[in-house]
C-alpha positions in Angstrom: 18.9 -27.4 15.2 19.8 -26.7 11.9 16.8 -28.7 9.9 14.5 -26.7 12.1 16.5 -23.4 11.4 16.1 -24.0 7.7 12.3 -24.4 8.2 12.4 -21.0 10.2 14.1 -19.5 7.5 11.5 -20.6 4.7 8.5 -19.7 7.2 10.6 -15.9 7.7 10.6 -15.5 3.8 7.0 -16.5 3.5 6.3 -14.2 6.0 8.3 -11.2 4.4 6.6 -11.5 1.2 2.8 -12.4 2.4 2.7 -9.4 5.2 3.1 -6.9 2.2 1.4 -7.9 -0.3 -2.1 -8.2 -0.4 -2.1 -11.7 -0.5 -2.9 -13.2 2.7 -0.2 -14.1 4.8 -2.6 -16.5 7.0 -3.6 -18.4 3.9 0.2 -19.1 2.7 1.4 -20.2 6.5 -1.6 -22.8 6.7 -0.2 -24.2 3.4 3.5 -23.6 4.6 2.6 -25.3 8.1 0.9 -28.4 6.7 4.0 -29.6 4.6 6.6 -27.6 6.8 6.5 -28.8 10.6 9.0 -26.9 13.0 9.8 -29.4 15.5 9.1 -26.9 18.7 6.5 -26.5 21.6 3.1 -25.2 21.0 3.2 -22.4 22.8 6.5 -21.6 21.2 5.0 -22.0 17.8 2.0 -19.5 19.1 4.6 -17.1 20.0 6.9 -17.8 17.0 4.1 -16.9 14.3 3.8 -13.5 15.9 7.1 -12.5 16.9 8.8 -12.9 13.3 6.6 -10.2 12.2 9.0 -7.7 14.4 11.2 -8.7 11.3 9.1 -7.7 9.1 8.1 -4.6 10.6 11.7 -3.6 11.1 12.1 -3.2 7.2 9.4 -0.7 7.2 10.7 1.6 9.9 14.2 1.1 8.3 13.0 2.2 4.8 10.9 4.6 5.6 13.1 6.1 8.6 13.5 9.7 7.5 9.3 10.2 6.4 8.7 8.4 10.1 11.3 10.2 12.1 9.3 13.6 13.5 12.6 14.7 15.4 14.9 14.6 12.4 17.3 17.5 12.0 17.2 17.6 8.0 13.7 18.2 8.4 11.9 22.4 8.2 9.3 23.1 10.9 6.4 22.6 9.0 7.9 18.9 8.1 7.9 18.1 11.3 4.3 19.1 11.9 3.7 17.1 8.8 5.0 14.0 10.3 3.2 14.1 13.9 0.1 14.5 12.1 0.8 11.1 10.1 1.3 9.9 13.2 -1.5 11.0 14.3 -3.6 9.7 11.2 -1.5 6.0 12.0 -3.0 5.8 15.8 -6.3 7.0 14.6 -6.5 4.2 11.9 -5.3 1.7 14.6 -7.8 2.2 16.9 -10.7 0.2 15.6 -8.5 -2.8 14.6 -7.0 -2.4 18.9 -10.6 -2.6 20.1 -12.2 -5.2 17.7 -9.2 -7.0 17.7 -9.3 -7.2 21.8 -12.8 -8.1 21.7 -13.1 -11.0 18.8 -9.3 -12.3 18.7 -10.1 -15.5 20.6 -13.6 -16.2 19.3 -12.3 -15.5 15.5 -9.5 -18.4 16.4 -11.5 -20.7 17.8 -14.4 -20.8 15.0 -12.8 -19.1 11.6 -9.5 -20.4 11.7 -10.1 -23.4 9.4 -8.5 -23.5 5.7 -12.3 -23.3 4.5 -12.8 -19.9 5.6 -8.9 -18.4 4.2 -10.0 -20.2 0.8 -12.9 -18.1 1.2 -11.6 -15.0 2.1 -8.9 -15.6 0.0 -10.9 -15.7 -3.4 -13.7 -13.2 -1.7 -11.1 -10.5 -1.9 -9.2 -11.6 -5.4 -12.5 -10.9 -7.0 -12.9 -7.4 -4.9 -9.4 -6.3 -6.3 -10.1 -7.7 -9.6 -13.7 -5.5 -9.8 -12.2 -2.7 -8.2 -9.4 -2.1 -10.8 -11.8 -3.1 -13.8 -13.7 0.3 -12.3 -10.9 2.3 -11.9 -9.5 1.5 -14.8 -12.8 2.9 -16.6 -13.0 5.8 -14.7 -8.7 6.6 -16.1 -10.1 5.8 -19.5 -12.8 8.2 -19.5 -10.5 10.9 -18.2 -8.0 9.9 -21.0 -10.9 10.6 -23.6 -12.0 13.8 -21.9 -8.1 15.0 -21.8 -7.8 14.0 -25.7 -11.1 15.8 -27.2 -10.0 18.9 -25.1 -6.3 18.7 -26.4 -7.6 18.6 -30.2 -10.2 21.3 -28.8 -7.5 23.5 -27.8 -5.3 22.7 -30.9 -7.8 24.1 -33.0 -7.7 27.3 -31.1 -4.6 28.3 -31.2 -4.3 26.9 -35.0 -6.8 29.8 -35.3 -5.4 32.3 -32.5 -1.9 31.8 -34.5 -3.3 33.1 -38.3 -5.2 36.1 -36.2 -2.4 37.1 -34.4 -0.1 36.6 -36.9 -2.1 39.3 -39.0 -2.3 41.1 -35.7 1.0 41.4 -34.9 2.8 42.6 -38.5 0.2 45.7 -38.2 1.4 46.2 -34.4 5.2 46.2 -35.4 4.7 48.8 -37.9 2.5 51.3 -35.1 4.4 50.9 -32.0 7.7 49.8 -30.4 7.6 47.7 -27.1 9.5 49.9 -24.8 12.3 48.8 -23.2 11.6 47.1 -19.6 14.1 46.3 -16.6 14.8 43.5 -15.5 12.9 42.6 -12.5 9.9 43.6 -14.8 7.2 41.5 -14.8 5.6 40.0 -18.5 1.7 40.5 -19.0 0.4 38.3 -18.1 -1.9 37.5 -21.0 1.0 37.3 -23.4 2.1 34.4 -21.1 -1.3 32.8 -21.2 -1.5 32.9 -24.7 2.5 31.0 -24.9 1.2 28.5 -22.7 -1.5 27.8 -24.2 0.1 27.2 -27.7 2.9 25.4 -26.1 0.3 23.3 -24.4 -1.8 22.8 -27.5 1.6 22.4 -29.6 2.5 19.4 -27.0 4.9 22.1 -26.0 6.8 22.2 -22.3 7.4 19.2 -20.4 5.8 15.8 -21.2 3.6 14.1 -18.6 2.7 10.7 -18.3 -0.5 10.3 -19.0 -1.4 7.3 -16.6 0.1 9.3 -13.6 -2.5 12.5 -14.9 -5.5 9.6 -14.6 -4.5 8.7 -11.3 -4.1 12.3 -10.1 -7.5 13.2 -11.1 -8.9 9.6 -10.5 -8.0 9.6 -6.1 -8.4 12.9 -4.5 -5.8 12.1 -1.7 -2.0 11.4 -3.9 0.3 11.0 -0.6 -0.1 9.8 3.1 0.6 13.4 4.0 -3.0 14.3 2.9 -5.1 11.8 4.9 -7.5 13.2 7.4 -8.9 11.7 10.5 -11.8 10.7 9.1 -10.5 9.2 6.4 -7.9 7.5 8.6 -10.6 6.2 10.6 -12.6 4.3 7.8 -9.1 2.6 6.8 -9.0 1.4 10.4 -12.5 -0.3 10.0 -11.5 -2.1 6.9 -8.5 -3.2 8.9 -10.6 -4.6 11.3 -12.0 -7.0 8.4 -8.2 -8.8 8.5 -9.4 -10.0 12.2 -10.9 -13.2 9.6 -8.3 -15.5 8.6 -7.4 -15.1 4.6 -8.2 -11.5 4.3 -4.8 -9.9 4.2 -4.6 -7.0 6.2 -2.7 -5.6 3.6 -5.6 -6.0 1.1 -8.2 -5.2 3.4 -6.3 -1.6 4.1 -5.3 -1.0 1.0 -9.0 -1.8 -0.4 -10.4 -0.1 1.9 -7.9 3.3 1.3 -8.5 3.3 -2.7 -12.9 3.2 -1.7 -11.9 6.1 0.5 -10.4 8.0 -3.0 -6.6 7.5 -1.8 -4.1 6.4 -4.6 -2.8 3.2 -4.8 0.7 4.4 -3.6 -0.6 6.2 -0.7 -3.2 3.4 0.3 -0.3 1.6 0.4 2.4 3.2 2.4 -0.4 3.8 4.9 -1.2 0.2 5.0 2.6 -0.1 5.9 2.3 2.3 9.0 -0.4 0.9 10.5 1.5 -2.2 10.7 3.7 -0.9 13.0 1.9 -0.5 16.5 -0.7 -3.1 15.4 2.2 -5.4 15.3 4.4 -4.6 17.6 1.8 -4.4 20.2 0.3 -7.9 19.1 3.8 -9.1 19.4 4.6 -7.7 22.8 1.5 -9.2 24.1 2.2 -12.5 22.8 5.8 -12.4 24.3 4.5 -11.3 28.1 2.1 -14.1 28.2 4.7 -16.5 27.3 7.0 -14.9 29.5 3.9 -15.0 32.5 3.2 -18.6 32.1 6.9 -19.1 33.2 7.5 -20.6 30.0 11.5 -20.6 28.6 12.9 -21.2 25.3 15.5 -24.1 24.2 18.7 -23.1 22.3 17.3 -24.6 19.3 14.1 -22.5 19.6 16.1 -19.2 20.2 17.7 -20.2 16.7 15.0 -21.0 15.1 13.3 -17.3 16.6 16.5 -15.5 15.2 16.7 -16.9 12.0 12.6 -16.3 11.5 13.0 -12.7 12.4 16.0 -12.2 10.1 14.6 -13.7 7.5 11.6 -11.9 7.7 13.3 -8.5 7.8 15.4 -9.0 4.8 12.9 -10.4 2.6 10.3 -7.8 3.6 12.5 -5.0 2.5 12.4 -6.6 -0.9 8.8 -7.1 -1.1 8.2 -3.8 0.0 10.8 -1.8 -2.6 9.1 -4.2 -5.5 5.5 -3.5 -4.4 6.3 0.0 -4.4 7.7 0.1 -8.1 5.2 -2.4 -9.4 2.2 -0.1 -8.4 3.8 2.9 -10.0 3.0 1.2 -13.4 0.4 -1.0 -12.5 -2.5 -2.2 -10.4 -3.9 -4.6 -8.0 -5.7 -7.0 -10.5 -2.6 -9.7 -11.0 -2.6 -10.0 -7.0 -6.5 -10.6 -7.1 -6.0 -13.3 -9.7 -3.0 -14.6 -7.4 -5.7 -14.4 -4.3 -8.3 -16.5 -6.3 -6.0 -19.3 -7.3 -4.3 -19.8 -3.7 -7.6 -20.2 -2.7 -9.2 -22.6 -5.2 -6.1 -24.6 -4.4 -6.0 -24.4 -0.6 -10.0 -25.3 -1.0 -9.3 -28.6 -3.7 -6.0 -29.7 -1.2 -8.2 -29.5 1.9 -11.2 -30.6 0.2 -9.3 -33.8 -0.6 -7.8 -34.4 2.0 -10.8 -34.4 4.2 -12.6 -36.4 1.8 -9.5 -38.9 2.0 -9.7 -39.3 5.6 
């Protein structure tokens, strides 16, 4: 019991890393399973493979508890709208992967599930995420340009506006006398248009980042709040790619949500809550036919479930906190090169191995 609890416990933190980031989870568990055998049932296996990713789903719900929870007292009116409708957007995304997923599940088993078609997919998509940033990261570096020739535009105007008004103002201060205001009064509003403008041009006011400016103007939706049904529903059609072993569904959403102009944060918290039915459901499904084949589990098998689950959930809140920080200052492309070395390698090991035998 406890050897095979230890393999559970590597196969729940494979699991809690792969699911969440766009790496292929399906592709890592073929190499896990070939050097990693848990000493189990078949079926069990089938049912184990599914079921830990309740674990992993757990750490979602757990972290994102509050933004999920539509009947939570802290939250106005209008939040609580806001969170039905991301509901909403999560069931509408889910649809096509629930009827495509239905439809192709068994045929997708029984002819793509070899390690030749996860290499494929796996180094497919590395090069997808690698052309996709190389884009994008064009697109930020134009803005940048256009943002610095209009700050050395504006500079120059209020270098000039400052020596006219200047001249201006001493020939004002000698002709009138601002009259005295109260103080709910409001300022014209040009004088305040002229101060922000020289503070602006002055690098005056608050300093921005520029590479969170780039992505603001680069993806017109910034937060899952803003995605609309349509939208939603072209996400659920690239989730429906994931259906072919090595994809990632992560990858595949979160591809798919930056092509449909959402940011990289939001594609990804988005790819998160799609999980959650897509999963659950998958796993409940799994865990009736098991249950209606009249099939039970040993004690070592209940351990080894346990362990898996926990495992998963612990390490999946850690892969989700660090994929959340590491996208704040940087993109996708170091997990694309990832994708397309796990695959070369899961290609030469299989290769030679076949050739072998």
């Amino acid at each position: 019991m406890f050897i095979e609890s230890l393999k559970a416990l590597l196969i729940g933190i494979v699991e809690g890393i792969t699911e969440w980031l766009p790496i292929s989870s399906t592709g890592h568990m073929i190499l896990v399973d070939e050097f990693v055998k848990l000493n189990v049932s078949a079926d069990f296996l089938s049912l184990f493979l599914v079921v830990i990713q309740i674990g992993a789903i757990m750490a979602v719900i757990i972290l994102y508890f509050h933004k999920l929870n539509p009947f939570s007292g802290r939250k106005t009116y209008e939040e609580r709208r806001g969170t039905w409708h991301l509901w909403g957007m999560v069931v509408v995304g889910c649809l096509p992967a629930a009827v495509f997923g239905l439809l192709l599940d068994d045929w997708v088993e029984e002819h793509l599930f070899n390690p030749g078609v996860v290499a494929a997919m796996l180094i497919l998509y590395g090069v997808i995420f690698i052309v996709l940033e190389r884009r994008n990261r064009k697109r930020e570096a134009a803005y940048l340009v256009d943002q610095e020739t209009l700050a050395r535009i504006n500079q120059q105007a209020g270098r000039s506006a400052d020596g006219r008004g200047r001249r201006r103002d001493s020939a004002r201060a000698e002709a009138a006398v601002e009259p005295v205001r109260g103080k709910h009064a409001r300022q014209p509003e040009r004088a305040l248009n002229v101060r922000s403008a020289h503070q602006s041009a002055q690098g005056g006011g608050r300093a921005r980042d520029d590479g969170d400016d780039a992505e603001q103007a680069l993806f017109r939706v910034h937060t899952v709040d803003q995605i609309d049904w349509k939208t939603a529903l072209k996400i659920g059609f690239f989730q429906v790619l994931a259906i072919v072993p090595g994809t990632s569904r992560s990858g595949a959403t979160i591809i798919g949500g930056m092509l449909c102009g959402c940011s990289r944060t939001a594609a990804a918290e988005f790819t998160f809550f799609l999980a959650i039915p897509i999963m659950f459901g998958w796993g409940l499904v799994k865990a009736v036919k098991f249950m209606a084949e009249g099939l039970v589990m040993s004690q070592t098998e209940i351990a080894v479930l346990i362990v898996g689950i926990v495992s998963a959930f612990v390490v999946s809140i850690i892969s989700i906190k660090f994929l959340m920080g590491y996208i704040k200052k940087n993109d996708f492309t170091a997990f694309g090169v990832y994708r397309i070395i796990v695959g070369v390698l899961v290609l030469a090991y299989f290769g030679v191995k076949l050739f072998l035998i």
